[in-house]
C-alpha positions, 0 to 999 in steps of 0.5 A: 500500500502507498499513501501519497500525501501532496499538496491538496489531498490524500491518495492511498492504492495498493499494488500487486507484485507485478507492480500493478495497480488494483485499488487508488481512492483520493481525497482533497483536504477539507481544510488544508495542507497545514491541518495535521487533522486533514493527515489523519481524517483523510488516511482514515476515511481513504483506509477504511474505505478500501474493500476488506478482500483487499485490506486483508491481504496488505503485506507492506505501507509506505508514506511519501508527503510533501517535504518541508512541511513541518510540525510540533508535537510532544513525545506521544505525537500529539501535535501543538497547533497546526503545521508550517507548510513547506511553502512559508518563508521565515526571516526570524533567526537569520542570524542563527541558521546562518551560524548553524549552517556556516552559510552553507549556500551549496545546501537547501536547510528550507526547514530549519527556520521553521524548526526555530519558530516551533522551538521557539513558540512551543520550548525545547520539549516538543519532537519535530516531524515532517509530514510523512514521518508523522503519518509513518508514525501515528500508524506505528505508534512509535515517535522516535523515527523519521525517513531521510530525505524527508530531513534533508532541509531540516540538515541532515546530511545524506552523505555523510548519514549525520545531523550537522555537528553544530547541532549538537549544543543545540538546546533543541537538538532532541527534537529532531528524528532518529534517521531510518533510510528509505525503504528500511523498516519502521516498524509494525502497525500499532494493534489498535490502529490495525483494528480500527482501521482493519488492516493486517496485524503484521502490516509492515511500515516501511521508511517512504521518501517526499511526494516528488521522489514518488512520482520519479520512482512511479514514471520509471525513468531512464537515467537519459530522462528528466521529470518535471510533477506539475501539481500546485508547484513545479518541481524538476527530478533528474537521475544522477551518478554522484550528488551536485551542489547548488542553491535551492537544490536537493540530493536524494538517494531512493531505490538505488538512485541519486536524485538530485532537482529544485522546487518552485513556490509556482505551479498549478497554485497560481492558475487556480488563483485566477480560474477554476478547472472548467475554465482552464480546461475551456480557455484552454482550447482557445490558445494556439500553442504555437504563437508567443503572448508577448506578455512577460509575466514572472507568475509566484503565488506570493513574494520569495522563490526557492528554484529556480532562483532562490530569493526570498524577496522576489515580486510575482509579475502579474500584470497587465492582464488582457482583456481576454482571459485565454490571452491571460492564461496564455501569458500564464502558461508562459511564465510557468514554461519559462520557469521550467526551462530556467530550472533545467539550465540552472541543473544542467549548468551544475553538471546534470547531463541535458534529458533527452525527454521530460517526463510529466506527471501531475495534474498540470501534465493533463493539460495538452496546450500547456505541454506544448507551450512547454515544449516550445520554450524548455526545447525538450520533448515531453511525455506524459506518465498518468501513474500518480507518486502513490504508486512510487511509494508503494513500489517502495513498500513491495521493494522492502517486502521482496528483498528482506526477511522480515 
């Protein structure tokens, strides 16, 4: 079973041994990302929903979720408040993560200052988990663990499979996790959970990985390829031989592959601000791909980006809008193109190796006069994968059961 915790909402599916998809059921947040009550209601809802011939004979879970959201809770994961989503820029603390990271520029510590604000709201006494790792944990009922590349930004250092050493005097350094690797076991199913939710006893939960890694592991890339996920931001993947280093850039290391790509703050978000999927979809129609709007818009959903350039400080560009809504949503297009292709000249000036070909998943990957507007401004020819990330992180829990005694 995988669980793919994104952006809007919740998809749970289960796979068979020949990696076929058997059963996905989704759900969007009914409040949103940063109600760690939304986690919880919507993995219940989507597991209790799944017919009990099927929820029998589960072997193995994983979770992936968006990365970088964090929250605090006690020692029994009983969260205080609500999270601080991935997307919030916080300028308190400079001074310090700048002594704690050594200005580190060449590594993306994007969690760190929400960590601070959470230590510094709630007290040393709190543990500190990202989402997948709280998800992983309220089924195992053990709080101590959280999976690696779900702590990249907090700071840990996935080379050298430790916490950064000026850490250590820190009066908060118990907050953070005891790192599992992905695809390693976290743990059985809590007894209770498994009856209320009526799963296995023996269910294993294995260490998954973040949203956007699961999508590269479901499209089932060549190591010629590149992934772009368009959902509510665009985020760029590329399979590579050793880690790169760079600003707003992160390295993974899942399924015996480095990872290495960027996320923007900008996506399928900024679209939606303006228009509804009707109207996306309808306008749509009324684009020619081939032709340039000649509007210049820089399209953030707010002030800051993380990749591909990372300042804080930087202005959405707007306006002018047109009369014409399509023309509108054309320039829109554009500007989100034109950050993709910045994106991949920003990896490939790092030393990526160009793709051959894009591979696109997400919900933005469904829309054809996009892609090709894409393709005219990135270069690159692009598909489309329709596996969502749940079924990456699921190959992640069929991979642990297959290759290990448990």
């Amino acid at each position: 079973m995988g669980i793919d915790l994104g952006t809007s909402g919740v998809r749970v599916v289960l796979i068979n041994t020949k990696i076929e998809l058997i059963y996905s059921a989704s759900i969007n947040y009914p409040n949103g990302l940063e109600k760690w009550e939304d986690w919880k209601t919507c993995c219940e809802t989507l597991i209790l929903e799944i017919p009990q011939k099927l929820k029998s004979r589960i072997k193995s879970c994983s979770i992936d979720g968006t990365s970088g959201t964090l929250i605090a809770c006690d020692k029994n994961g009983n969260p205080y408040g609500q999270a601080i989503t991935y997307d919030k820029v916080n300028f308190e603390n400079k001074e310090l993560i700048n002594k704690l990271t050594d200005k580190q520029t060449n590594r993306n510590f994007n969690s760190l200052s929400r960590a601070l604000k959470l230590v510094n709201k709630y007290g040393n006494h709190i543990i500190l988990r990202h989402q997948a790792d709280w998800v992983s944990s309220w089924l195992t009922g053990v709080w101590e663990s959280g999976e690696e590349g779900n702590n990249i930004k907090l700071g840990w250092d996935i080379i050298s499979k430790t916490w950064p050493k000026s850490y250590d005097n820190q009066s908060w350094r118990n907050t953070l996790p005891k790192i599992i690797p992905s695809g390693n076991l976290l743990g059985l199913i809590d007894t209770n959970q498994a009856k209320f939710l009526g799963l296995p006893v023996n269910l294993l939960i294995i260490a998954g990985t973040t949203d956007s890694n699961a999508a590269v592991i479901a499209s089932n890339p060549s190591k010629e390829e590149g992934i772009t996920v368009l959902g509510s931001t665009i985020v760029l993947k590329k399979i590579i031989q050793s880690p790169i280093e760079g600003e707003g850039i992160t390295n993974h290391f899942v399924s015996g592959n480095w990872i290495c790509g960027g996320s923007s703050n900008t996506g399928g978000r900024i679209l939606k601000k303006f228009f509804n999927e009707q109207e996306i979809k309808d306008l749509s129609a009324q684009i020619d791909p081939k032709f340039k709007s000649n509007l210049k818009l820089l399209p953030l959903p707010f002030k800051g980006e993380r990749f591909p350039i990372n300042d804080p400080n930087l202005e959405p560009i707007l306006e002018p809008r047109p009369i014409s809504d399509a023309a509108y949503l054309h320039a829109l297009f554009e500007g989100l193109a034109n950050i993709e292709a910045k994106g991949w000249n920003t990896l490939i000036n790092l030393g990526v190796s160009k793709p051959k070909r894009i591979i696109t998943l997400g919900g933005g990957s469904k829309n054809i006069t996009w892609q090709k507007i894409r393709q005219r401004i990135v270069g690159i020819p692009i598909r489309r994968c329709t596996k969502p990330p749940a079924i990456g992180v699921a190959m992640i829990a069929l991979k642990a059961v297959q290759s290990n005694s448990y």
